[in-house]
C-alpha positions in Angstrom: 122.8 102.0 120.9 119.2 103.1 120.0 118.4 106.5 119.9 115.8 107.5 123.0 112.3 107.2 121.1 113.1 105.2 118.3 110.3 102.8 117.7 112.2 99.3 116.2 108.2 98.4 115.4 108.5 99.7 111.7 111.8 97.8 110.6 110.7 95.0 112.4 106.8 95.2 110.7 109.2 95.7 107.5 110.9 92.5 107.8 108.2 90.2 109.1 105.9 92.0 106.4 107.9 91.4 103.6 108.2 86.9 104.6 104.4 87.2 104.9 104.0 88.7 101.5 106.5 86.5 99.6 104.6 83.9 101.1 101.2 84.9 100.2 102.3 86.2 97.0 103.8 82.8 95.7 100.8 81.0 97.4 98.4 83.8 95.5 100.2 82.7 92.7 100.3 79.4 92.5 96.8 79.6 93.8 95.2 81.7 90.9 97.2 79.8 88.7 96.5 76.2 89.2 93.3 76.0 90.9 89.5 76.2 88.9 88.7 79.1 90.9 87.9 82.5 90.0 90.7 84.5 90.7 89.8 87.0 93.2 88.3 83.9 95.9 91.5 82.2 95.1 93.9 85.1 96.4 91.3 86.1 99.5 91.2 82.1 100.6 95.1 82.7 100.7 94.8 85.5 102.2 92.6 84.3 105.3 95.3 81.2 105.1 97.5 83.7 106.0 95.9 85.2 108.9 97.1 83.3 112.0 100.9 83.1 110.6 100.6 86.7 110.6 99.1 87.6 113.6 101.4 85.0 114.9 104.7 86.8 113.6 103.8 90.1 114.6 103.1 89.4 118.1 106.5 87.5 118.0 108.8 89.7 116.5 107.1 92.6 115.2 106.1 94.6 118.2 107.4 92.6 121.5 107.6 95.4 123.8 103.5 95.9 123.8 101.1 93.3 124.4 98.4 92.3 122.0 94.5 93.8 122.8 92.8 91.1 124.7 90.7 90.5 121.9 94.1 90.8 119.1 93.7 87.9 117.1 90.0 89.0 116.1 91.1 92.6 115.7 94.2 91.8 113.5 91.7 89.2 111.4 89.3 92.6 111.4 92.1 94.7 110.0 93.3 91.7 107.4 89.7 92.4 105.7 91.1 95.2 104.5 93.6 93.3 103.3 91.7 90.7 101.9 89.8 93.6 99.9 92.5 95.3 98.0 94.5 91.5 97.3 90.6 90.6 95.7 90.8 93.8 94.0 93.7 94.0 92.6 92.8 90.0 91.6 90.1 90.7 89.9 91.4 93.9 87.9 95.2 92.4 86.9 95.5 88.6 87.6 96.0 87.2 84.1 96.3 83.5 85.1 99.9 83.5 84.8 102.3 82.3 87.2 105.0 85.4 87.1 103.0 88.3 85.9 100.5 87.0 89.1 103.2 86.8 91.3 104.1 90.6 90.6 100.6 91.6 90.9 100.4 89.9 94.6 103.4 91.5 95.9 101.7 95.0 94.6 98.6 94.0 96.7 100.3 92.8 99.5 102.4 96.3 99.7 99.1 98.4 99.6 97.5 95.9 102.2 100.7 96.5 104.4 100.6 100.6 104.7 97.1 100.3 106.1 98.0 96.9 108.1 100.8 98.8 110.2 98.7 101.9 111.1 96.0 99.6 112.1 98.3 97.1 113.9 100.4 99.6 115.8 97.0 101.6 116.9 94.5 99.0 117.7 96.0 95.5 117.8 99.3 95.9 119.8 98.4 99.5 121.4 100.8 101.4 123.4 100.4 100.9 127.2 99.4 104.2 127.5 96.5 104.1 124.9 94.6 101.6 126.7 
């Protein structure tokens, strides 16, 4: 039994979050590891890779008692930006071009990306009924 008022959205954003960023990380990884790119264009073309999966998993499982904004799969690629600027960031200042060092930098980008991703998910992409 659920308490009366307990939103399931932040365990569930928790869970689905933390696939997406083991995926991005080892794709960041792999990607800034392997390919003759510069390092901070490698993790953001992940990073928009990643887009649709995630929109995808958080309409899914993530927050399935609200329905997305009519126009969610533009807002959640609007709020990924942010995303894609802190994983290009954080890139550019600590990616050495080593597999396991890269792969912890990734996951550290793609928990500050998170914070801002819920707030901005739960507010504007999959708004309460009664904030419409």
């Amino acid at each position: 039994m659920t308490p009366r008022g307990f939103d399931r959205t932040l365990p569930r954003f928790l869970v689905v979050g933390a696939g997406l960023a083991l995926l991005y990380a080892t794709l960041a990884a792999l990607a800034t590891s392997q390919l003759p790119l510069p390092k901070a264009l490698a993790s953001a073309i992940v990073w928009v890779l990643c887009i649709p999966v995630g929109f995808w998993a958080h309409r899914r499982f993530t927050f399935t008692a609200r329905q997305a904004h009519r126009h969610g799969l533009w807002l959640y690629a609007a709020t990924q930006a942010l995303g894609i600027g802190i994983s290009a960031t954080v890139s550019f200042l600590l990616a050495r071009g080593s597999f396991w060092p890269d792969l912890f930098v990734h996951l550290l980008a793609a928990a500050l990306a998170a914070i801002a991703s819920y707030l901005l998910n739960r507010r504007f992409v999959f708004p309460h009924p009664k904030a419409r």
